[in-house]
C-alpha positions as CSV (number, residue, x, y, z in Angstrom):
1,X,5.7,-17.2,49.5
2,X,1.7,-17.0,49.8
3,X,0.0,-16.7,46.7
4,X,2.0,-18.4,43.5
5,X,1.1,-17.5,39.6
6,X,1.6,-20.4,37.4
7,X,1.2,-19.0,33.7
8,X,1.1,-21.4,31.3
9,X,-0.6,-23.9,33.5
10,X,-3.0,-25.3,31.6
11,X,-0.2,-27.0,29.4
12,X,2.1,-30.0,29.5
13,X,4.9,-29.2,31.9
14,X,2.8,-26.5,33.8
15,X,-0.3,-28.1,34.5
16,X,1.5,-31.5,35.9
17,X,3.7,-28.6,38.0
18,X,0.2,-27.5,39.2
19,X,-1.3,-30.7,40.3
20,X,2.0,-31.8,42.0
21,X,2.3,-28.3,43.9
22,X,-1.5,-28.2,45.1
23,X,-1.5,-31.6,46.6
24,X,1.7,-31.3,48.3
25,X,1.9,-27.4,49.2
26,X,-1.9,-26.9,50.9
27,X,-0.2,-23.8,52.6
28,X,0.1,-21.9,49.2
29,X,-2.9,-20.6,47.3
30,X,-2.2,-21.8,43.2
31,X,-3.5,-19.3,40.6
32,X,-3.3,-20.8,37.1
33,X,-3.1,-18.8,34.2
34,X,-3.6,-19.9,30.7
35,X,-4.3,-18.0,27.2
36,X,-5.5,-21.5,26.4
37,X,-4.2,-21.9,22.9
38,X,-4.4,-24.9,20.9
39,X,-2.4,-27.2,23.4
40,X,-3.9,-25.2,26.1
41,X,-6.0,-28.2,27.8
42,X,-8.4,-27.4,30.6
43,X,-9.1,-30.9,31.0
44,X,-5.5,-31.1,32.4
45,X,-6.4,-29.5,35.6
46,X,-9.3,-31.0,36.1
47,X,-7.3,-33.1,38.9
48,X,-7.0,-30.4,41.6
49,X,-10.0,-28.1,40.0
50,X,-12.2,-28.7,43.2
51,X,-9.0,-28.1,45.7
52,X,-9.4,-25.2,47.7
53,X,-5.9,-23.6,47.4
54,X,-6.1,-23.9,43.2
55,X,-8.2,-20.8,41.1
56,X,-7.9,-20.8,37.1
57,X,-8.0,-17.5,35.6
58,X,-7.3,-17.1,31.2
59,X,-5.2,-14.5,30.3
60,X,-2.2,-13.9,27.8
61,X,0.7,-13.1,29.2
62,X,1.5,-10.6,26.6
63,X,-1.5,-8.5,27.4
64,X,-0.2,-6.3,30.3
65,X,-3.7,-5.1,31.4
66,X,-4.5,-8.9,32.2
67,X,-1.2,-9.7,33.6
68,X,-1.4,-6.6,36.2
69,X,-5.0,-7.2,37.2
70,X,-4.1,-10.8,38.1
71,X,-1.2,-9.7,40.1
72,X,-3.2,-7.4,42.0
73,X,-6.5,-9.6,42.6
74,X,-4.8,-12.3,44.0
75,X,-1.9,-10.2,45.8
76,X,0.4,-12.7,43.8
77,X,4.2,-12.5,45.5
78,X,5.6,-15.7,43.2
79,X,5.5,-16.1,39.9
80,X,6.3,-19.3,37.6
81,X,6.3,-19.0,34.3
82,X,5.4,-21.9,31.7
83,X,3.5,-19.8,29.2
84,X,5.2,-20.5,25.2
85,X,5.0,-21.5,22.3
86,X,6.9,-24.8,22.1
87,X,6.7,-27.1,19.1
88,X,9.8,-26.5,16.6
89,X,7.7,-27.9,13.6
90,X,4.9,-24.4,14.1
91,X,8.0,-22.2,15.3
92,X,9.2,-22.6,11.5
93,X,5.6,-22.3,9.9
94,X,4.3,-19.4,12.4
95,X,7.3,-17.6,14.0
96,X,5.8,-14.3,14.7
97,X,3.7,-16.7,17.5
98,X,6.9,-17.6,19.0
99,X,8.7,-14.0,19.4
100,X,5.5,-12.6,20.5
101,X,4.8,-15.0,23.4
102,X,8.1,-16.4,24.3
103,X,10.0,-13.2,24.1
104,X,7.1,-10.0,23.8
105,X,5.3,-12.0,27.0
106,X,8.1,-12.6,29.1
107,X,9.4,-9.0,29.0
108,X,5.6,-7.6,29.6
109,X,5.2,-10.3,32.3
110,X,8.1,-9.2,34.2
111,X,7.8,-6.1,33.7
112,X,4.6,-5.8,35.7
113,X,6.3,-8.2,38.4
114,X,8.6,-5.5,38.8
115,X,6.1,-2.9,39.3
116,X,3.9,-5.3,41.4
117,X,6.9,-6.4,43.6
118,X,7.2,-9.9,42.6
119,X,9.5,-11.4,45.6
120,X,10.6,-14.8,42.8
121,X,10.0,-15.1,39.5
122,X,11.0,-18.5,37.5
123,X,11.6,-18.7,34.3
124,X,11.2,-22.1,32.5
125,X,13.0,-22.8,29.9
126,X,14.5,-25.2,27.0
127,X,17.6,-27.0,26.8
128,X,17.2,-25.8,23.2
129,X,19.4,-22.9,23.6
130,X,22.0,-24.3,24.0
131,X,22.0,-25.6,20.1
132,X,23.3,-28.5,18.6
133,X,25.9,-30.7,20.7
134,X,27.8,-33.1,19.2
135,X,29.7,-34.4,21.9
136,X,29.7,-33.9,25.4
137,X,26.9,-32.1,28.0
138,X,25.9,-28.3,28.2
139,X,26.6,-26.7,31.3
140,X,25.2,-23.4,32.0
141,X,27.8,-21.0,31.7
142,X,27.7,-22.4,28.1
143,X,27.1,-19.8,25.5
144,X,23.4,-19.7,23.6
145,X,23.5,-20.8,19.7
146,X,20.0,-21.4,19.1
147,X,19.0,-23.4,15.5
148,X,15.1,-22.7,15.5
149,X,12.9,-20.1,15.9
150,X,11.3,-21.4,18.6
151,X,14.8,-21.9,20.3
152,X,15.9,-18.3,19.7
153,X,12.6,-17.2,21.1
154,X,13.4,-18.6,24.2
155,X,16.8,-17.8,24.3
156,X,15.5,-13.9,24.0
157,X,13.4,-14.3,26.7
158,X,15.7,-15.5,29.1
159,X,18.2,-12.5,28.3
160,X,15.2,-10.6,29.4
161,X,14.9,-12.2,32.5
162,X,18.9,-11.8,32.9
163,X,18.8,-8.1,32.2
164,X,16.1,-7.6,34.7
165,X,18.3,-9.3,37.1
166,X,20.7,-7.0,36.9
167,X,19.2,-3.9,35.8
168,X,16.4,-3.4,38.7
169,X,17.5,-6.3,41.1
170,X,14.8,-8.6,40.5
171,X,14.8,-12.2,42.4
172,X,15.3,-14.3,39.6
173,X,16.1,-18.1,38.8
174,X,16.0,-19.8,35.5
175,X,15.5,-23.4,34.4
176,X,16.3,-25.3,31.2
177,X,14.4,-28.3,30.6
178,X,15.8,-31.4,28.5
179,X,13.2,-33.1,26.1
180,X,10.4,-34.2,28.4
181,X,7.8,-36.8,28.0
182,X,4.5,-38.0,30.3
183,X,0.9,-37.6,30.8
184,X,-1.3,-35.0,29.1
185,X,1.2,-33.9,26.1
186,X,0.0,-32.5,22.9
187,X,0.2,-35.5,20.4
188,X,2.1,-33.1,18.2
189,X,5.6,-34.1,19.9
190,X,7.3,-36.9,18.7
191,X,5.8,-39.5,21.5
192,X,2.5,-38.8,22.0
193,X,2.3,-38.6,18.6
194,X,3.6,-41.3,17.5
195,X,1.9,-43.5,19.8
196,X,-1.7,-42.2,19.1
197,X,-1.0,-42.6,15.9
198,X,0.6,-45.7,16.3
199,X,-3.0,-47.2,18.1
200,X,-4.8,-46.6,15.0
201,X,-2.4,-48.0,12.3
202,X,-1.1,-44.9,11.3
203,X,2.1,-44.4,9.6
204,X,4.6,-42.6,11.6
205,X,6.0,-39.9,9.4
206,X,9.9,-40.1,11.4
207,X,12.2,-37.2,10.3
208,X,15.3,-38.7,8.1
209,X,17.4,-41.1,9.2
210,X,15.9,-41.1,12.9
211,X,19.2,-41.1,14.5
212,X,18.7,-37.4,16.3
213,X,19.4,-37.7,19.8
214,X,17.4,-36.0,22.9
215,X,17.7,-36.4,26.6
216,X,14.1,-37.4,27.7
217,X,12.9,-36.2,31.1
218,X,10.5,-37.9,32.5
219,X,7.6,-34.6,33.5
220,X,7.6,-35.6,37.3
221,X,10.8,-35.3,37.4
222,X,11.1,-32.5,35.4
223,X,8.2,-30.7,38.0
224,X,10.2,-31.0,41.3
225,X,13.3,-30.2,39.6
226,X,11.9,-26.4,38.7
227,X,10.2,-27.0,42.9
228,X,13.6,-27.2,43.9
229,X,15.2,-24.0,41.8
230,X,12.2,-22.4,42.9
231,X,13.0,-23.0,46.7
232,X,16.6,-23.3,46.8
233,X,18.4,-21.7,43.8
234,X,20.4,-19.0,43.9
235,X,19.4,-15.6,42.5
236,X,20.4,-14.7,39.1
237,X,21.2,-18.3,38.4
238,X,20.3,-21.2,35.2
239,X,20.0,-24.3,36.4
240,X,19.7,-27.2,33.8
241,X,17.1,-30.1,34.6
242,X,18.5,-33.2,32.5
243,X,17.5,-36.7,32.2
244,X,20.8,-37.8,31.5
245,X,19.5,-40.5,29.1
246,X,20.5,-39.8,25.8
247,X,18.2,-41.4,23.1
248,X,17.5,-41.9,19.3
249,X,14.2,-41.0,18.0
250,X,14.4,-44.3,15.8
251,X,15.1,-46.4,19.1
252,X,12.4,-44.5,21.2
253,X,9.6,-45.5,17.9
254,X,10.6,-49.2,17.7
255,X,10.0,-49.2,21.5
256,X,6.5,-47.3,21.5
257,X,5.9,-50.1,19.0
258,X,7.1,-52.8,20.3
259,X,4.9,-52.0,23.1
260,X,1.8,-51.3,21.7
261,X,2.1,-54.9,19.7
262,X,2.5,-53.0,16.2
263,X,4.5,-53.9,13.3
264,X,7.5,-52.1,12.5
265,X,6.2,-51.3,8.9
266,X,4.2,-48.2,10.4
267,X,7.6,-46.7,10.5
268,X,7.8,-43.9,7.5
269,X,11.3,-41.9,6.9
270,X,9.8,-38.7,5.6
271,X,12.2,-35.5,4.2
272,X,13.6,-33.9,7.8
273,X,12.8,-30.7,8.6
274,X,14.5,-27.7,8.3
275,X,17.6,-26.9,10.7
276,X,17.4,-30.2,12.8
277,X,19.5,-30.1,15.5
278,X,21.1,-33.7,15.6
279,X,21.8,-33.6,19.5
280,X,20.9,-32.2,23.0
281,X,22.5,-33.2,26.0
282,X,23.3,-31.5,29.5
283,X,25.0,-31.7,32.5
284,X,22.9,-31.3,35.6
285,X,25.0,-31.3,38.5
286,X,24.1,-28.0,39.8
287,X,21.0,-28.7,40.3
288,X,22.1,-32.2,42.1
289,X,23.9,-29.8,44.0
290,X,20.7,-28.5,45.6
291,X,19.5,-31.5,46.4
292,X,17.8,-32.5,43.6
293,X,17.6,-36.6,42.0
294,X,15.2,-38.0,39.6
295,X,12.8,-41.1,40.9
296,X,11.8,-42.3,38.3
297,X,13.9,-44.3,35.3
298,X,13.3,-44.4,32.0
299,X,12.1,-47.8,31.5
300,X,9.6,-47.6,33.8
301,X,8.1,-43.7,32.7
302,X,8.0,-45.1,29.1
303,X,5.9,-47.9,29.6
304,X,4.2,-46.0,31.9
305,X,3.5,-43.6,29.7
306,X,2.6,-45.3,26.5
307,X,0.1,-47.1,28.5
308,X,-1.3,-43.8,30.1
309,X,-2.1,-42.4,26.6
310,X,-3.7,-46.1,25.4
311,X,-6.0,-46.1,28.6
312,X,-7.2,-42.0,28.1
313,X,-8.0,-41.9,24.5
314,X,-11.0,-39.5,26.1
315,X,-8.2,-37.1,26.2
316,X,-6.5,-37.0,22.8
317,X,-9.5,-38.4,20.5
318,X,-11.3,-35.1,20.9
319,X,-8.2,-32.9,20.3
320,X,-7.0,-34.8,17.1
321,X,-9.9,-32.9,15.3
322,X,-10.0,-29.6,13.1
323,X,-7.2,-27.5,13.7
324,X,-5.3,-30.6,14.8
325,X,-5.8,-32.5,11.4
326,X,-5.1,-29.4,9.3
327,X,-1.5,-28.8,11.3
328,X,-1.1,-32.5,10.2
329,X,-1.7,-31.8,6.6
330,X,0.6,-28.8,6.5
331,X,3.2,-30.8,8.1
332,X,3.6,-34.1,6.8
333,X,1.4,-34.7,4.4
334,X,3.4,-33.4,1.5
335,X,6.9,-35.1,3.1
336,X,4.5,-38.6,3.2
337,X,4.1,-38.3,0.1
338,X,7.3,-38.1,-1.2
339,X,8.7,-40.7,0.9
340,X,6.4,-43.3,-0.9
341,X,7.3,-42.1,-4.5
């Protein structure tokens, strides 16, 4: 590995794998490629955006001509890819999005990594695939029964990546991410969200009963556990990246509260939305198997995190504008409503 694509890095999960992978890999030249959509964020890279092993170039990953003159510039022999469409909530208002980019743009992406002779190519994904759980942990044999469009999305796109796998021989590796939280996250996901709104005496519009349960990641330890499938999985190979801490999204809202010294009348059941899967959970030990442990708990990235978003409100005040506030209206406006009939 020399020069490393990062696609999608201008978002959540790729741009905190960017600034990790710069500061600790000087050896290996960075190129991060974004279409910069709506939760496209510059401003996230602007950490490592005067290190000398980092460029930034925008492009869609779905536009071949793009994709192959990137590959070819920058003699790129590793790709990561980040780049999709990930909030259930638009994958249900805007689905054509999702399929085009997280299923259209992974095949045209590695399809030219083929042609270009791309030696790795990493393919992040979602524990979403796996579907609703109600007892136990995925494991990654496990079949895919995706419930949204969003999770069907990126369920097609890693069949892709399969099929490429075996069909030309391509080097491989995919990961699925459990529900991750941190730093630099659109505030359209449940925590940021909730706790920018929660700083300005908002209500927090919670989805029925608030008892659905997620595994929450911390992001830094989501990043080093796609570094380590990167550099140690096995070709071919899914390799789950868990948190192994199994939360309600009522218990995870009286917490941002509680923190952030606000009463727990903000709280607003609102009608759920359609197909809610109820539970996620997975099993993780293949990747321990690599070598792989988290550092931080959850306690700790919680606070830490609340208290990231209350100190940078630089960040999210200037994105919680136009298209932002009209999202908002289209989404919970009308289910606010009716839960205060």
């Amino acid at each position: 590995m020399k020069n490393i694509l990062v696609t999608g890095a201008a978002g959540f999960i790729g741009s905190a794998f960017v600034r990790y992978m710069v500061e600790k890999y000087p050896q290996y030249n960075f190129i991060a490629y974004d279409k910069l959509t709506y939760a496209g964020n510059i401003d996230n890279l602007l950490p490592v955006s005067d290190e000398e092993n980092y460029r930034f170039e925008r492009g869609d990953i779905a536009e071949r001509g793009a994709v192959r003159r990137t590959l070819q510039t920058h003699q790129i022999d590793t790709v990561v890819n980040f780049a999709a469409e990930s909030h259930v909530d638009r994958s249900i208002l805007a689905p054509d999005e999702f399929v085009m980019t997280n299923t259209v743009g992974v095949h045209i992406l590695l399809d030219e990594c083929r042609l270009h002779g791309i030696g790795r190519f990493v393919q992040v994904s979602t524990d979403e695939v796996y579907g609703d759980i109600e007892t136990g942990f995925s494991v990654e044999s496990d079949p895919f029964a995706p419930n949204s469009p969003y999770a069907a999305s990126k369920a097609g796109g890693e069949l892709i990546v399969r099929a490429y796998h075996i069909t030309h021989g391509m080097d491989v590796v995919v990961t699925r991410g459990s529900n991750t939280f941190g730093p630099y996250q659109y505030p359209e996901k449940i925590l940021p969200f909730f706790v920018t709104e929660a700083i300005d005496d908002n209500l927090l519009p919670l989805y029925g009963d608030g008892t659905q349960v997620r595994d929450w990641l911390y992001v830094e330890d989501h990043v080093t556990g796609i570094e380590t499938a990167l550099f140690k999985g096995k070709s071919g190979e899914a390799y789950n990246v868990a948190g192994e801490n199994q939360q309600r999204n009522i218990d995870i809202t009286h917490r941002i509260l509680k923190q952030l010294g606000k009463p727990e009348t903000l709280i607003k059941h609102v009608p759920d939305r359609e197909g809610h899967d109820r539970r996620y959970a997975m099993n993780c030990d293949k990747l321990r198997a690599l070598g792989w442990q988290r550092k931080y708990t959850f306690d700790d990235a919680l606070e830490a995190t609340v208290r990231w978003y209350q100190q940078n409100e630089w960040w999210w005040r200037k994105i919680k504008t136009g298209e932002y506030l009209e999202y908002y209206k289209r989404q919970y406006a009308a289910r606010l409503a009716a839960a205060q009939e």
